[in-house]
C-alpha positions, 0 to 999 in steps of 0.5 A: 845217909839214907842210902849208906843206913839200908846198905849196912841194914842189907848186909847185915840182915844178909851176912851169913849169905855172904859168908855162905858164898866165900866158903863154898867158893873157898871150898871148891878152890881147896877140893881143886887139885890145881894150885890155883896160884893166889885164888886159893889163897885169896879165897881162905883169907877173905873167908877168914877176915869175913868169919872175924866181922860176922860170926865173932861178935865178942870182942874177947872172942874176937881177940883170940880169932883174930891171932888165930886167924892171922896166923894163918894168913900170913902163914900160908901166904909166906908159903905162896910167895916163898916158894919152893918146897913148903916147909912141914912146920909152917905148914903144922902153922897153918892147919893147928891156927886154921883148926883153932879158929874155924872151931870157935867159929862154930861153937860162936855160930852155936851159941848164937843160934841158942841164944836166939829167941827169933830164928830168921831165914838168915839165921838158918843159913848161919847153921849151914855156915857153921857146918862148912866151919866144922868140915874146914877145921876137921880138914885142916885137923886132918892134914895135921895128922897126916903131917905129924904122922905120915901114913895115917891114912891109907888112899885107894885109888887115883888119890893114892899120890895125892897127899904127897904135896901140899894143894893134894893134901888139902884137896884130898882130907876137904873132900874127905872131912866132908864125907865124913861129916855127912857120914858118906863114906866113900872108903877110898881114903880109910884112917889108919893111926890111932889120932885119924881114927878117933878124929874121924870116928869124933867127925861122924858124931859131931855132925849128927849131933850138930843137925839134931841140935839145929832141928831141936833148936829151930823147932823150940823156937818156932813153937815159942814164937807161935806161943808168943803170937797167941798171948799177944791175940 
């Protein structure tokens, strides 16, 4: 009993570590311009069931996640195990549910961290969690829009022909969430249509305002927690 009490005590204090380590692996794997056969897959579902035990803690929140977050999984592995050519609207399945859930995620992760009046190491790496989330639903955002609106992304380059199948595109709009989030911008992939300009120019806002709200945060508490520690002297 002892045993089984400091393991659940170990994961629970490391929790946001584990996810930490299912998405970066989850990235890599969708930034791959190989299929990957059933690694790709496997990966988003563990990641997805692993945001549902750790990130979603309101059992109302957790209802909704949870149809999202189906959804998609046996969406995408219906894609898998079919084969064949993918169907554009099981995919349009896969990317709104994945944008749904991945963007509660963050705003759960958000709320959180306000919440918090102690911030642990683990809680920081939380924060890492929900940007990881933000570029995974603008990915998947992204990869909507190109559907919807073939040519709403013109690519230079290499990349030009790779958003004409499935594992290209993820790997192409995850690579270009992420440098859009961190504000980079590379220029080989420039968005065209109305919908890809105002996600992406709303993608660049939304990751200045998410540090700037993280840096405010964990100052405040760290000045509260200081407060505290000289009333108790």
């Amino acid at each position: 009993m002892e045993g089984t009490a400091l393991e659940h005590s170990l994961l629970s204090r490391h929790r946001y570590l584990i996810l930490g380590v299912a998405l970066v692996l989850a990235l890599i794997l969708q930034m791959g311009r190989s299929a990957f056969p059933y690694l790709r897959e496997s990966a988003l579902t563990a990641a997805i069931a692993l945001v549902l035990l750790i990130v979603f803690d309101r059992r109302s929140h957790r209802v909704l996640a949870l149809v999202a977050g189906a959804s998609v999984v046996a969406t995408l592995w219906s894609l898998r195990l079919t084969g064949g050519t993918p169907s554009r609207s099981l995919e349009l399945v896969v990317h709104v549910g994945a944008v749904l859930f991945f963007a509660g995620a963050v705003a759960a992760v958000l709320r959180r961290l306000v919440e918090r009046r102690v911030v642990r190491i683990d809680d920081i790496l939380g924060t890492l969690c929900g940007y990881l989330l933000a570029a995974i639903a603008w990915a998947n955002l992204y990869s909507a829009i190109e559907l919807t609106a073939p040519g709403a992304f013109a690519l230079t380059g290499p990349i030009q022909t790779q958003i004409d199948n499935w594992f290209g595109r993820e790997a192409t709009f995850t690579y270009y969430s992420l440098s859009t989030m961190t504000t980079i911008g590379y220029g080989d992939i420039t968005p065209l249509a109305p919908a890809a300009r105002s996600a992406s120019v709303l993608q660049g806002v939304f990751g200045q305002f998410y540090i700037a709200v993280i840096v405010a945060q964990l100052v405040g508490s760290k000045l509260a927690e200081g407060q505290a520690g000289e009333k108790q002297r």
